[in-house]
C-alpha positions in Angstrom: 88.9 173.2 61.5 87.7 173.0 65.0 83.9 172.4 64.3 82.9 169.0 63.6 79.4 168.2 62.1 78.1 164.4 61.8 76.0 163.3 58.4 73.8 160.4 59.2 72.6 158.0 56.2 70.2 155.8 56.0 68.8 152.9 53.6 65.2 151.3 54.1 64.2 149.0 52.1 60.7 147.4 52.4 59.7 144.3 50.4 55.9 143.7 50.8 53.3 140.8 50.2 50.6 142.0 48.4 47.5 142.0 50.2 45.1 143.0 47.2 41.8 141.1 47.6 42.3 139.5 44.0 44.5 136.5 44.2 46.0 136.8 40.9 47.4 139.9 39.1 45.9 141.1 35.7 47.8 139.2 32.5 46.8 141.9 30.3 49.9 144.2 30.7 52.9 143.7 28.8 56.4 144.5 30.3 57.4 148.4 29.3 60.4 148.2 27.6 63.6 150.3 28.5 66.2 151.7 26.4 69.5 151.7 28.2 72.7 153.4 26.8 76.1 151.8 27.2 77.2 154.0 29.9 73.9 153.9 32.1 74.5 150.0 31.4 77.8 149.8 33.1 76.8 151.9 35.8 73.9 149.6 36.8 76.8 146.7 36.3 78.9 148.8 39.2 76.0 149.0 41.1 75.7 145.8 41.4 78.9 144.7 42.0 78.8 146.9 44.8 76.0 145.0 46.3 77.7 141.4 45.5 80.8 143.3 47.3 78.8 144.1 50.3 77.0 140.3 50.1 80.8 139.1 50.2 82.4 141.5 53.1 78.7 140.4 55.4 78.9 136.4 54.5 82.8 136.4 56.1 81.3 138.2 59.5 78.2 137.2 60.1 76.2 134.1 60.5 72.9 135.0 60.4 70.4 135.9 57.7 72.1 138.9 55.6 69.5 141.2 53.9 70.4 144.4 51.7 69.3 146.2 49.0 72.0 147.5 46.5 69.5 150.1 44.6 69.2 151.7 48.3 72.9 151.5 49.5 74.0 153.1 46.5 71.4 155.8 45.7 71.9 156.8 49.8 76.3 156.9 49.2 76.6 158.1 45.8 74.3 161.4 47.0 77.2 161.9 49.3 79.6 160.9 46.7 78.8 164.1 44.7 80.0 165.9 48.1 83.4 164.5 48.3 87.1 165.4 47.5 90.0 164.4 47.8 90.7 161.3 48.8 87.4 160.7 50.2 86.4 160.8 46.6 88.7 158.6 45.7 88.3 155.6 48.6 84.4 155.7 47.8 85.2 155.8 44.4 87.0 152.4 44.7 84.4 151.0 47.4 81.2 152.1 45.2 82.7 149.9 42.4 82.7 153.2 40.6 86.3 153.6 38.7 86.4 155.4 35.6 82.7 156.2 35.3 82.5 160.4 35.5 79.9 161.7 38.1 77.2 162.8 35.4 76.9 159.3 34.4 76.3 157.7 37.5 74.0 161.0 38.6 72.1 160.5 35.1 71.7 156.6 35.2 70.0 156.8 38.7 67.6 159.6 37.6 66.6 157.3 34.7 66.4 154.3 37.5 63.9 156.6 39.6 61.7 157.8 36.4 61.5 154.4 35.1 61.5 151.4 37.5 58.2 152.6 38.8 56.3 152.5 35.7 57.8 149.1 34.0 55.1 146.8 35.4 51.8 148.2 36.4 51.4 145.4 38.8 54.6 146.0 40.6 54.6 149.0 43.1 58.5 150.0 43.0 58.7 153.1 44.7 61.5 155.2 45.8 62.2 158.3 47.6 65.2 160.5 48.8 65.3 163.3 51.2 67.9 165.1 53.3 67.2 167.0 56.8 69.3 169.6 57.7 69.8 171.4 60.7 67.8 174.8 59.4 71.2 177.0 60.5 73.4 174.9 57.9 74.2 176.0 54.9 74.9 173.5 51.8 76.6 174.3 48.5 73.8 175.2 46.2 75.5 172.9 43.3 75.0 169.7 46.0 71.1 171.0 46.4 70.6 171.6 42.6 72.7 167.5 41.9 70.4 166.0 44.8 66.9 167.7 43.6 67.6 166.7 40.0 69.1 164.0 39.7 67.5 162.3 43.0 64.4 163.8 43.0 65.4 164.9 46.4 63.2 166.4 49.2 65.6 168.7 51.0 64.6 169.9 54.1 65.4 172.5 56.8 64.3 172.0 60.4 64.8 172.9 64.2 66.8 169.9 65.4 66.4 171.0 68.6 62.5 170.9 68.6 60.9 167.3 69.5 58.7 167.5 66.5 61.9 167.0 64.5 62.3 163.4 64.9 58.0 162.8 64.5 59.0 164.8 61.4 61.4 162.7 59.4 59.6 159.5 60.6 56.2 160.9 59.6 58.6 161.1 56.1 59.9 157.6 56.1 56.3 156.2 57.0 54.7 157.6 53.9 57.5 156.2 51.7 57.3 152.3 52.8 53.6 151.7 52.4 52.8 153.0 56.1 54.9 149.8 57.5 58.1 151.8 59.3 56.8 154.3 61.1 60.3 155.2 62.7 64.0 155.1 61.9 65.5 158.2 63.8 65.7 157.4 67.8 67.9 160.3 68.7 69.3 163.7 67.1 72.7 164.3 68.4 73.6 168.1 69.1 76.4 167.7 66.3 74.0 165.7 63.8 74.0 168.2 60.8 72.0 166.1 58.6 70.4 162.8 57.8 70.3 161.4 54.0 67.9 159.0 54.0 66.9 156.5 50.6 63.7 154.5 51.3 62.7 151.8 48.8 59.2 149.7 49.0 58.7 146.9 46.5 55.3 144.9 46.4 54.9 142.2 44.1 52.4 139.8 43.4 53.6 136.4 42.1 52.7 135.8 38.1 51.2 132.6 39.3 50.3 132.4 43.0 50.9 129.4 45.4 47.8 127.8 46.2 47.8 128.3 50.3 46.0 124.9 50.3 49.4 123.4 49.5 52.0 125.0 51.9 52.1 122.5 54.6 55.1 122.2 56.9 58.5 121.4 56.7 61.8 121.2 57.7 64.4 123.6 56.9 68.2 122.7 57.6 70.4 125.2 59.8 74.2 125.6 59.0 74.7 124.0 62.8 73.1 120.7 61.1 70.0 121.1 63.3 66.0 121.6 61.7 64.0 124.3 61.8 59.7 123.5 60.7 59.1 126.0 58.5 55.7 126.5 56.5 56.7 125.5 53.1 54.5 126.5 49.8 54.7 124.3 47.3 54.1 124.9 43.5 53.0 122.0 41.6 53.6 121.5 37.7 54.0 125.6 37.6 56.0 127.4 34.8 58.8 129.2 36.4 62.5 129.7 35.2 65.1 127.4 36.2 68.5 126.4 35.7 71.1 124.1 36.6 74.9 123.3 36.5 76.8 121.6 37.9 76.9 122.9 41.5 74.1 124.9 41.6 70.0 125.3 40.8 69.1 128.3 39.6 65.1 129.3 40.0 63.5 132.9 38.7 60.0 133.3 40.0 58.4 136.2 37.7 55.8 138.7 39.4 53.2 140.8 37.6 54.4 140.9 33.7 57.2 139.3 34.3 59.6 142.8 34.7 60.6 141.6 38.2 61.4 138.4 38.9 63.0 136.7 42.2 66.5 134.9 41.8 66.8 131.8 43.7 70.9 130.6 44.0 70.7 127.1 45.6 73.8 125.2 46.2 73.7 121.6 45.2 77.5 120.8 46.8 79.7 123.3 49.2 78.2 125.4 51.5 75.6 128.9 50.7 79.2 130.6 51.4 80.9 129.0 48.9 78.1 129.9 46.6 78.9 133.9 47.9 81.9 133.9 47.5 82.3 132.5 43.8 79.6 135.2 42.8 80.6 137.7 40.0 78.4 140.1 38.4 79.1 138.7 35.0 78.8 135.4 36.1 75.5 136.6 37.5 73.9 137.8 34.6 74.8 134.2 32.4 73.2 132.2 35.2 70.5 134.4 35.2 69.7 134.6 31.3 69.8 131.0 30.8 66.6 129.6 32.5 64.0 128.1 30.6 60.7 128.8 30.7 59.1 125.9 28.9 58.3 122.8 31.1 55.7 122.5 34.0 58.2 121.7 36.9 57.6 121.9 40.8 59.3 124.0 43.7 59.0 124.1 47.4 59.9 127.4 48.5 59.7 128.9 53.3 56.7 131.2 53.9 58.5 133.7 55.6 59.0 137.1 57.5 62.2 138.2 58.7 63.5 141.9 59.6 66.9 143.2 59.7 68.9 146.6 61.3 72.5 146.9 60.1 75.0 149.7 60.7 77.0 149.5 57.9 80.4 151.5 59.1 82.4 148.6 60.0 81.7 146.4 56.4 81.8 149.8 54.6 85.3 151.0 56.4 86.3 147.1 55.7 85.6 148.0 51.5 87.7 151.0 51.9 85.9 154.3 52.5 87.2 154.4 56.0 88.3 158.4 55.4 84.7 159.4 54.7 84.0 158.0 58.8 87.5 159.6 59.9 86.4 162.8 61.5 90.2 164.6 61.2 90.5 163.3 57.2 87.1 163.3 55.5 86.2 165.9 52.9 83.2 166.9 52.0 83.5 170.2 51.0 81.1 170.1 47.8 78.6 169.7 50.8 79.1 172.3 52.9 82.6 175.0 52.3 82.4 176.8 55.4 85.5 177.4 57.6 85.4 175.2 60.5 83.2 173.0 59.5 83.9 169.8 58.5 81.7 167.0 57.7 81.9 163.5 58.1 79.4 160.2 58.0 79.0 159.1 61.4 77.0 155.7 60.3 74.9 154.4 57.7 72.0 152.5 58.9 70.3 149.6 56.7 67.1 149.0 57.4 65.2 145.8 55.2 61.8 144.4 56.1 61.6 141.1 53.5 58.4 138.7 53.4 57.2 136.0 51.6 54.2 134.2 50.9 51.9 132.4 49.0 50.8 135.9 47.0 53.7 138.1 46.3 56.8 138.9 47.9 59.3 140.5 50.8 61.5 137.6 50.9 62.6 134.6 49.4 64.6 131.4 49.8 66.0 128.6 47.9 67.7 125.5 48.8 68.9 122.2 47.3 67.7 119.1 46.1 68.6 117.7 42.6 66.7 116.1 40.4 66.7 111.7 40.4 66.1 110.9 36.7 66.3 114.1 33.7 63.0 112.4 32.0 61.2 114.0 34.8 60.3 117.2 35.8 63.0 119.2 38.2 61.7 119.5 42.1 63.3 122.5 43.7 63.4 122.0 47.5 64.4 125.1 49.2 65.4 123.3 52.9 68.2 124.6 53.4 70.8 128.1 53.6 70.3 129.8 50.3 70.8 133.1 48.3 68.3 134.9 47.0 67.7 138.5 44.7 65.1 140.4 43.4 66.1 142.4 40.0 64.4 144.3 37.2 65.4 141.8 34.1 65.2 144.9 31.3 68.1 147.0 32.7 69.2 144.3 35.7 68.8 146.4 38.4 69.8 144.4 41.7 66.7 145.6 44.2 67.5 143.0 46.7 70.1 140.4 47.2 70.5 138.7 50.5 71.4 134.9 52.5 69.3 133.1 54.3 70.4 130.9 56.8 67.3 130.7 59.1 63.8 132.1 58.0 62.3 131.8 61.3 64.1 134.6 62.9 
């Protein structure tokens, strides 16, 4: 095969304060229950072991604040997994956390996911969108167009690469589906870019019970080099919220809207946010999680804060195994594309998250330590230091957003 064509995906996710005028969202809605088979159930549980997976591979590089979203990585790869043979099917099998599970089920669980997570709480905007841009003299496999428009609800679309309105195009795309907050993700088209999968994902959440801004003062916020950073910190005082603790660890759930969505605060009370990381299972996850208590009026001091990240995920994807999808001589796509000489390959997968917090709703979140002095009283939650954090769908336990915060002022 002497033609080689490049794929290019890309993930945005976009977690946004509300800025509704009203300060409160309406109580009156109920959460919309889902019914969830078995098998759609363990495919959510793969999904997000991938994400914990990808948490884990980041936390041992990188020292700075890590930010992903696990509903976009795997919506974006496991398109492209219905492409893939061979052993590039296998290797992103293993990577994707996705052994054992037949491709209609994982196809059929994140159709459901698309149809449903939007509608669950009517104070929630969850929306999310797929599309793939083709160079309009490529050809694809009319079983990877009919798998993508069904199951992904993806836009699939033919253009001129070579014109300049191509890239105004795709971002024009990519503006519409993040609330009108990234208005570009595609900087250059390379002659031998074939096409770009793109997943983006915009969350905005309002808070069940809002901080009162009169209360968020500042702070200090502890850096993993033992120096401070001041930080506005909001502050909820005798406020329900969900909260746990063990032994090594406080566990907060901050509810939005109906209580469908909630943020997951991890905050280590000994060891480091690493350690925290690195113990984290998906099982584990879920009887932290399910074990908070809403009863008791109990008080939490949580960073008001903005932070944006850019990743190329090759390297920590190659590092979970799938390096044969990047390998330009050994990747297989042909369930994309079965022409002679040409063979496909990913060149990158960019990871886009925008994340903010504050005292109304949500695109970020942190939590940090601070135990309790006597158990007669209420807990205090002080987030001041590196924590984890997650936003998921409680019904099905859909991992939108898990990420570490080590500094929230950059």
């Amino acid at each position: 095969m002497n033609a080689i064509t490049l794929v290019y995906a890309i993930t945005i996710f976009y977690m946004l304060a509300g800025c509704a005028k009203d300060q409160h969202p309406s109580k009156t809605g109920s959460p919309q229950l889902m019914e969830i088979t078995e098998s759609e159930r363990d495919v959510i549980k793969r999904n997000k072991e991938f994400g914990i997976s990808l948490l884990k591979q980041m936390a041992k590089k990188e020292q700075d604040n890590i930010l992903i979203s696990p509903i976009s990585m795997n919506m974006a790869l496991c398109m492209m997994f219905n492409g893939a043979k061979g052993e590039t099917k296998g290797q992103m099998t293993k990577a994707l956390k996705k052994q054992g599970i037949r491709n209609h089920a994982i196809n059929n669980t994140h159709k459901k996911l698309l149809e449903t997570l939007p509608s669950i709480d009517s104070n929630v905007t969850n929306h999310i969108a797929n599309s793939i841009w083709y160079r309009h003299t490529f050809s694809l496999d009319q079983s990877f167009i009919d798998t993508t428009k069904h199951y992904y609800h993806s836009q699939l679309i033919g253009l001129d690469f070579t014109s300049p309105t191509a890239k105004k195009t795709i971002n024009h795309w990519v503006e519409q589906n993040t609330g009108g907050k990234i208005t570009r993700i595609i900087e250059e088209i390379d002659d031998q870019h074939v096409m770009f999968l793109i997943n983006a994902t915009y969350f905005n959440g309002k808070w069940t019970n809002a901080f009162d801004p009169g209360k968020t003062s500042p702070g200090q916020f502890e850096l993993p080099d033992g120096s401070n950073a001041q930080v506005p910190m909001m502050h909820y005082e005798k406020t329900n919220f969900y909260y746990h603790s063990t032994d090594s660890l406080e566990v907060a759930e901050i509810p939005y809207g109906n209580g469908s969505y909630r943020m997951t605060i991890l905050l280590p009370k000994k060891g480091t946010v690493d350690n925290v990381i690195q113990n984290m299972r998906a099982q584990k996850w879920k009887s932290l999680v399910s074990e908070g208590d809403s009863a008791g009026r109990r008080e939490l001091y949580l960073p008001k804060f903005e932070l944006n990240s850019k990743k190329e995920m090759k390297e920590v994807l190659m590092d979970m195994g799938m390096g044969v999808a990047f390998d330009p001589q050994r990747a297989n796509f042909e369930g994309i594309n079965q022409e002679a000489g040409q063979q496909l390959f990913i060149d990158n997968v960019k990871h886009k998250v925008h994340l903010k917090v504050d005292e109304e709703g949500t695109e970020a979140a942190a939590a940090t330590s601070v135990g309790v002095g006597i158990t007669s009283m209420p807990p205090v939650m002080r987030v001041d230091r590196p924590f984890v954090l997650a936003i998921r769908e409680k019904e099905t336990a859909t991992l939108l957003f898990i990420g570490r915060i080590t500094n929230p002022t950059t």
